[in-house]
N, C-alpha and C positions, 0 to 999 in steps of 0.2 A: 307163234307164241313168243313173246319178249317174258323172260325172268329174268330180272335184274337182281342182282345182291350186291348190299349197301355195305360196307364195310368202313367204323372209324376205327383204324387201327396205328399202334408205335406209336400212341397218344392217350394221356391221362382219357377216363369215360370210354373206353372199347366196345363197343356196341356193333350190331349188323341187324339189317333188315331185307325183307324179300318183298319185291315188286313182281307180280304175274299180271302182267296185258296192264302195266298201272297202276293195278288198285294192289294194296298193303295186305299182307295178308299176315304177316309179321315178326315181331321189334321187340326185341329184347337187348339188356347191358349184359357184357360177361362179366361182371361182378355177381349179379343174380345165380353163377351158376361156375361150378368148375372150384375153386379155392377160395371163392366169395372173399375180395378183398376189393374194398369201398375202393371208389375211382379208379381202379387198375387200369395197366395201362398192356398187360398182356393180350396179345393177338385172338380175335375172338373165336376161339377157335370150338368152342362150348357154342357158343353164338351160332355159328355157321353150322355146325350139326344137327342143332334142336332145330333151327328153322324147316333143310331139306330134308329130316326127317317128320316133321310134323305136316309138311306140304307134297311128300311121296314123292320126291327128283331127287336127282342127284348131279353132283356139279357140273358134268358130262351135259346137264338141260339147262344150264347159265347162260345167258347169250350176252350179258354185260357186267361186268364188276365194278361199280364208280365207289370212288377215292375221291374225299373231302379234301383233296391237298394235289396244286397246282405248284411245282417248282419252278414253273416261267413265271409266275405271276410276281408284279411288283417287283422286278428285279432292276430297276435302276433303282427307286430308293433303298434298295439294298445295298446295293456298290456304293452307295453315297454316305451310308450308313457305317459300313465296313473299312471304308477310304479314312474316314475323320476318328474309327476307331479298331486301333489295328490288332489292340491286345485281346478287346472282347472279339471281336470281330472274327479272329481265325479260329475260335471255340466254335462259334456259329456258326461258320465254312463247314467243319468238322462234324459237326451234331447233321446240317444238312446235308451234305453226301453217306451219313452213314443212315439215316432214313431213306433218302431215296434209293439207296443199294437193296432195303430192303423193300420197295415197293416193285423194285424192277423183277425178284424173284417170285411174285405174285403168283404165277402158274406152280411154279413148281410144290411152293410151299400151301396150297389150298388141296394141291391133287395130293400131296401127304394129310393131311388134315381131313381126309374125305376117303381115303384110300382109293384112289382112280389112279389111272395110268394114265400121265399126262398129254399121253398122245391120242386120248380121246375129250380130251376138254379144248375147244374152239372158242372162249369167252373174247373179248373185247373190254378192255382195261381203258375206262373213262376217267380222267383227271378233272376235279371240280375246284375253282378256287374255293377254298374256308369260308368268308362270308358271304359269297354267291351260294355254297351251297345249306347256311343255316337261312339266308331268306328262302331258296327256293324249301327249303322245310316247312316253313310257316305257309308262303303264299300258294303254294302248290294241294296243299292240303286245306287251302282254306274255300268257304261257299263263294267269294268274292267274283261278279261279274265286272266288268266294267273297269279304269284304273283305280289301281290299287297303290300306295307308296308301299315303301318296304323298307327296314331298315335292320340292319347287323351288329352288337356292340358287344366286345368281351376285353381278354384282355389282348389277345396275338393268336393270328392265323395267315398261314402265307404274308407274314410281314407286314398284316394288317391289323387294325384293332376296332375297324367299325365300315359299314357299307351303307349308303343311299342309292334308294333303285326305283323304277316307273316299272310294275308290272300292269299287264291287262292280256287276256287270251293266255296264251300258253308259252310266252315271252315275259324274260326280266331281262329289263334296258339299265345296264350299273350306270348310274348318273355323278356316284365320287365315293372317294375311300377318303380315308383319315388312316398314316401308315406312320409306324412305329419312326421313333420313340414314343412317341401322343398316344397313351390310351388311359380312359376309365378304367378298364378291368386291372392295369397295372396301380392304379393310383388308390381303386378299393383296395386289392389286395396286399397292397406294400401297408398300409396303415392297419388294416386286419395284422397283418404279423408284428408291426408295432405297438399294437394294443397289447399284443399277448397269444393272439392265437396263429398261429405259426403252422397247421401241419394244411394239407391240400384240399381245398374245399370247405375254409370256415370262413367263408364270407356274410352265409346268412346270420352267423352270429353276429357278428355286428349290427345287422339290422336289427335284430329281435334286442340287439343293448341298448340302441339308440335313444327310445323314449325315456329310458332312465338319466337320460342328462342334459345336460343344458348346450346352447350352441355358441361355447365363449371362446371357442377357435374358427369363428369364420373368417376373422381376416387373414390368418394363416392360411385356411383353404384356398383363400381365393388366389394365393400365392403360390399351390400348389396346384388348380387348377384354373387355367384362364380359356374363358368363354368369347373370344372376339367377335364384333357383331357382325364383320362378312367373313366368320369362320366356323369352322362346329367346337372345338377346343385343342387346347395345348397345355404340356407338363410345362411344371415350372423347371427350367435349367437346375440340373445336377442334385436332385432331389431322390431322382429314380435311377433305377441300375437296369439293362436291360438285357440280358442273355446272362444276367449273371443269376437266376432263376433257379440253375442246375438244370443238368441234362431232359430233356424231357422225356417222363415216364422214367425216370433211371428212378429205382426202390431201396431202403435199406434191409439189413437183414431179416428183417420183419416184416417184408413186404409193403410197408407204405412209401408211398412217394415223397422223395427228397427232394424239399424244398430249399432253395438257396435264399439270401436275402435282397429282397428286393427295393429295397431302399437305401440310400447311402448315409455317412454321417453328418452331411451336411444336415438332413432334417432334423437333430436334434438341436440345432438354434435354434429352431420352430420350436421345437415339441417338447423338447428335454430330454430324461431318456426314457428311452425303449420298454415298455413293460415285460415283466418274468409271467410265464405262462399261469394260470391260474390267480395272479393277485389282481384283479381289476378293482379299480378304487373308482372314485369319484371323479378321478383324471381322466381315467379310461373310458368313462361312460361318455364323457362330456367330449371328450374326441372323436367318439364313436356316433354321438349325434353330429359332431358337425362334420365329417365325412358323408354320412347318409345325407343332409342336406346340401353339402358342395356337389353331391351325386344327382339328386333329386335337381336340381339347378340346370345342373349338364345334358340330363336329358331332355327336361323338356325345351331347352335352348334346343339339342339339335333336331326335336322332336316342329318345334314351330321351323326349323329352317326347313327341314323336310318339307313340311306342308306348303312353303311357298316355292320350292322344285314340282311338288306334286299334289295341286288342291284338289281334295278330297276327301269327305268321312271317311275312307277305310285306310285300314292300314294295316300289315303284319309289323309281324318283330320276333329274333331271336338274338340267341347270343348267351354265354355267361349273363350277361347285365341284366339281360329280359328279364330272369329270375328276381328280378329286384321288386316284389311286386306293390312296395309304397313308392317308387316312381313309377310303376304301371297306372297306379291310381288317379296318379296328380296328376302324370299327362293329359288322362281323360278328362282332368278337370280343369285343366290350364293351355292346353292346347285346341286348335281348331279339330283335330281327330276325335270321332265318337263311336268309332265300331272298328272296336281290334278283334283281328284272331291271332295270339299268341301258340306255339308251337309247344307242346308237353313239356315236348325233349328238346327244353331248349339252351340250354348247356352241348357239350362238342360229343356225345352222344347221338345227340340228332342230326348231327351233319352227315351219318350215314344216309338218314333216311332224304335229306336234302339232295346229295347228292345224286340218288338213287333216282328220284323225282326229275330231277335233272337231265339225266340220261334219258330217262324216258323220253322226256318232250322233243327232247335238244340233238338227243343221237339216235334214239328208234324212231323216234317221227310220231310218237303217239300225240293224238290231237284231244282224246278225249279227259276232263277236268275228274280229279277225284278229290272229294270231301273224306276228310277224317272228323268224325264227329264223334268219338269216343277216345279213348288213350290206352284200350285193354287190351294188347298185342301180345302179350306173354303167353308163358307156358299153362295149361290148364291140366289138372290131373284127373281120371274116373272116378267117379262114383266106389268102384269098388276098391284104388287102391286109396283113396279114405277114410271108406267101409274098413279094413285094413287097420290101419293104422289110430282109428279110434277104436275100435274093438282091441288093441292091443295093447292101450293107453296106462292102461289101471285106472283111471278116474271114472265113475259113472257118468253113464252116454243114452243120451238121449234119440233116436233115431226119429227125425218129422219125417210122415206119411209123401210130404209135399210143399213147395216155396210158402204157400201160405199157412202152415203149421209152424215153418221157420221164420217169416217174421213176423207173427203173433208171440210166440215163444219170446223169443230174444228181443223184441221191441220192449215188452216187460218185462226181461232182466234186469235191459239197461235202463230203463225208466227208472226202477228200484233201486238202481245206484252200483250193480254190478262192471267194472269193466270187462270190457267182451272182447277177445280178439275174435277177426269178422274176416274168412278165409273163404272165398268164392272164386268160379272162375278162372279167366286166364288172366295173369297180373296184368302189370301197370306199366305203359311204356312210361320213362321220364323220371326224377326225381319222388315226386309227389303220389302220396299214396290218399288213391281218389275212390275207395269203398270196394277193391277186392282184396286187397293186403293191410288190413288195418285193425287197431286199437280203436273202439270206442266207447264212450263216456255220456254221461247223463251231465250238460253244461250248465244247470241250474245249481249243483253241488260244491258248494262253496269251497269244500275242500279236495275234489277233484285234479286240478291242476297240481297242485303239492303233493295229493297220492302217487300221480301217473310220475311226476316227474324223477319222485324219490325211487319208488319202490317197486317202477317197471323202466320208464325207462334210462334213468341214473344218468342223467344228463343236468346241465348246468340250470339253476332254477328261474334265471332271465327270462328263457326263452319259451314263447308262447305254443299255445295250441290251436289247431285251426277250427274251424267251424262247417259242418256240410249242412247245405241248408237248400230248403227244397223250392227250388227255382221260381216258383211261382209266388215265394213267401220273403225271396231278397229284402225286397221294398219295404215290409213290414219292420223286418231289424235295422238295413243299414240303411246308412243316409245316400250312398251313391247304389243305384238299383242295375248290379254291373253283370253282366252274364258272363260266369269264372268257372267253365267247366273243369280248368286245369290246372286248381289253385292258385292261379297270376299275379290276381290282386288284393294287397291290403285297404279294409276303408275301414270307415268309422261306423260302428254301432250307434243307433242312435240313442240319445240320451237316456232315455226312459228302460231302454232293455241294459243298461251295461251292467248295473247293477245285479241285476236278477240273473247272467249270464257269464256269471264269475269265474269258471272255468278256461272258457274261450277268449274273454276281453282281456287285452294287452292293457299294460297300464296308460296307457294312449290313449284309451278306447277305441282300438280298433282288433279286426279280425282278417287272417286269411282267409278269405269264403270259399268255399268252394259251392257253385250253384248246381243243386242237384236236376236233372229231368229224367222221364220217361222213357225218353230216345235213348238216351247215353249208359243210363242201367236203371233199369225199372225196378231188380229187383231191393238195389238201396234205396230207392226211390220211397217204395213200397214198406220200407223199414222205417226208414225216417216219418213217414206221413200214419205210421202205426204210432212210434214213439210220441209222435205228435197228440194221438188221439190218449194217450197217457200222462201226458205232462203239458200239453198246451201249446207247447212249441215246437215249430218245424226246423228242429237244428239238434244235430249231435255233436259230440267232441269228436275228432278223427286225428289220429296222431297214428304212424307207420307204424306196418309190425315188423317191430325187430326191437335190439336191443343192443345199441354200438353195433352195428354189424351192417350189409346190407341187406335190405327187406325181405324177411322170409320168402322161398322160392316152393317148396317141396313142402307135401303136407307133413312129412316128418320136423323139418326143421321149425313149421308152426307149430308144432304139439312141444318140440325140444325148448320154444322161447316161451310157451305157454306154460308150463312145467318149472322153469327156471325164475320166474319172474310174479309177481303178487297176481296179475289177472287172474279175476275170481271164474272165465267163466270163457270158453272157448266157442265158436262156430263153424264147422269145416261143411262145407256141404248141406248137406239135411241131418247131420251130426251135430248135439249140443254136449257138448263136456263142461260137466261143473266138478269144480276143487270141493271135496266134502265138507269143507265149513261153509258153505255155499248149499248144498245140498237137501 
């Protein structure tokens, strides 16, 4: 038996994952659990015990540990890097040996974490470069027979910021990197903190600003990113600062990640200045569209270079960037690629499971292919500590006999205009909360989107909601009919529904979908195509449960956000909890 644990750790996204003979059995973030603090970058050490505890091993049954992070890799452009800059450069020297000091005590510091005596754990410690192992995350988990491309883009990993590769069989062939200073993810995220938002992980705000402005800074972008046409791109000289980011995972007092500034003052002859957190004007919107389209640009430029390295309709992709899912969109629609499988977890999260995937094929020898066709890896709780914990609630509880009493019930809640948190299952690998951890919404409700956004989830009023729509009903709303198990892609609603679907439609007219099936969970499936039989439409509103925080984990902590927050109307189980003016 091969049990592999995946580990991204001493990096913003701390997650681990378990491989037995291959196949996932599973992926959780330690944000989800231990101090629940969004992107942390603490050792996943929460991670690592719910797994061997939910799987009955113990780390003594490990036979490989892969590490998303190869210190040989790219190491002349390092030196070359470091040579022409000596001030930044010995910070980096510095940050890098004091990570690898801690990867090297790996044994010691797991057999504490597990309580084992180190002299009965025999693991094998696998090093994976960064974007070799967010493609093998995608392609390894994907149905793909036959050559597959593959493609990696964030901001920095092993001194990388993007990867092209030929996978087929149970090999990835790297065909080129693109190595720092040059990256997208440095060039989103420097003008994200120029706009204004500034702390770790607001890049999708930008996106959800973008359609609110005009594109009257593209010739500035294009100065800031250049696309050559025998190249994939380049930063424009002295625009970007690069290791001046701050320490990686280093937190302040309040446990968030300190971020540095990643941009210099030269961009402000471009830009002018710098925005104050929270005042977005008319400036900032209009910035924030013409970055999303200088980005939209760059992908699918390296997305057609790719395809002439490796012609073919398929194709993975991960990365920070992947998350960008109105360049996921456009690619399909401007590139020769028409059948992606995008990876959950695909932010540096999922390079545990990448790299895990990797060991397998690469160092165990395993030959045989696994599909991930769902994203529910988390933690699941009994029946009876629900039982528990709604019987203990004070709110009147409805107990269904069985799944189909539960979405009969709650299908006409939320048809009637109740929002429901919707708590089943074992969560959700990856950012996106895909119908076990979620808010849902009646999207016909013209004032829905303004309820949720005020008076549950207290978030900035830009930013849209997504749509779950039952897979076989894509076609009928939107105009691109894309199969989005893992909320990837933004498209456009088509004309006739935007209106009527005022909730979910961005001012763009468009929606993150998420395309519901049978396979993947029957029983949202089965909810949605209930709601459907009450309102007409096969689409809910689906927005995370939480509230600033990361997505409720424990059914306490969903009764704690349900409680704390206007939702009229809870779901745990075969549990319905309604708030008595609801009642």
């Amino acid at each position: 038996m091969s049990a592999i644990l995946g580990l991204n750790a001493f990096h913003a996204d701390s997650a681990a994952c378990l491989l037995i003979d291959g196949k996932l059995v599973g992926a959780v973030a330690e944000e989800r659990l231990g101090r629940r603090e969004k992107h942390t970058s603490l050792f996943p050490a929460n991670a690592i015990r719910w797994l061997l505890k939910d799987n009955g091993i113990t780390l003594s049954d490990i036979t490989h540990v892969a590490l998303p992070r190869d210190t040989q890799a790219n190491r002349a452009a390092k030196a070359k890097w470091i040579a022409s800059h000596p001030r930044q450069g010995i910070g980096a020297v510095f940050e890098h040996l004091s990570r690898s000091k801690k990867t090297q005590s790996m044994i010691a510091q797991l057999s504490d974490i597990c309580d084992v005596d180190p002299a009965r754990v025999n693991f094998e410690v696998v090093n994976v470069e960064h974007h070799l192992a967010h493609i093998a995350s995608s392609y390894y988990c994907s149905p793909f027979e036959g050559t597959t491309a593959g493609f990696s883009y964030d901001a920095s990993g092993d001194f990388a910021s993007s990867m092209a590769a030929r996978c087929e069989g149970t090999k990835i062939e790297i065909l080129d990197r693109v190595t720092l200073p040059n990256s997208l993810g440095f060039f989103y995220t420097a003008l994200c903190q120029f706009i204004g938002f500034d702390q770790f992980g607001e890049e999708y705000k930008v996106m959800g600003l973008a359609p609110y402005g005009e594109d009257r800074f593209s010739k500035e972008m294009q100065a800031l990113v250049k696309l050559p046409e025998a190249g994939w791109f380049q930063l424009g000289r002295g625009y970007f600062g690069m290791h001046e980011g701050g320490e990686s995972g280093k937190v302040d007092e309040n446990a968030h990640l300190v971020m540095g500034r990643m941009y210099t003052d030269k961009i402000k002859n471009l830009l002018g200045e710098p925005a104050k957190r929270d005042a977005v004007t008319q400036r900032e919107m209009d910035i924030a569209r013409s970055v999303q389209v200088r980005f939209e640009e760059a992908a699918v430029h390296c997305l057609n270079r790719l395809h002439k390295l490796v012609p073919t309709d398929q194709f993975v992709m991960a990365g920070g960037c992947a998350l960008n899912g109105v360049a996921n969109a456009r690619i399909l629609r401007e590139t020769p690629f028409k059948t992606p499988y995008l990876q959950a977890a695909a932010s540096d999260d999922g390079t545990c499971l990448g790299a895990a995937m990797w060991a397998y094929h690469n160092v165990a020898g395993g030959q045989e292919r696994y599909h991930m066709e769902h994203a529910f890896w988390g933690p699941k709780y009994t029946h009876d500590q629900v039982k528990k914990v709604a019987e203990n609630s004070g709110v009147s509880v409805i107990e269904c006999k069985d799944d189909a009493e539960v979405v009969k019930r709650v299908s006409k809640l939320i048809a009637d205009g109740n929002v429901t948190g919707w708590y089943q299952g074992r969560s959700e690998w990856g950012p996106r909360a895909l119908g076990n951890r979620s808010i849902l919404a009646n999207p016909a409700i013209a004032t829905m989107k303004e309820t949720i956004n005020a008076k549950i989830k207290r978030r900035e009023g830009f930013r849209p909601f997504a749509p779950s729509v039952l897979s076989e009903d894509v076609g009928t709303y939107f105009e691109q009919d894309v199969y989005s198990p893992f909320m990837m892609h933004v498209v456009k609603l088509k004309s006739e529904w935007r209106d009527r679907l005022p909730a979910i439609t961005h001012v763009d007219g468009t929606g993150r979908l998420q395309s519901v099936d049978k396979v993947s969970n029957p029983l949202y499936h089965a909810l949605i195509k209930s709601v459907k039989s009450h309102t007409g439409i096969g689409i809910v509103l689906n927005t995370s449960f939480n509230e600033n925080e990361p997505v409720v984990d424990t059914p306490e902590q969903a009764l704690d956000c349900f409680l704390r927050t206007d939702m009229d109307v809870l779901c745990m189980g075969r549990f319905i909890l309604v708030k008595p003016h609801k009642a």
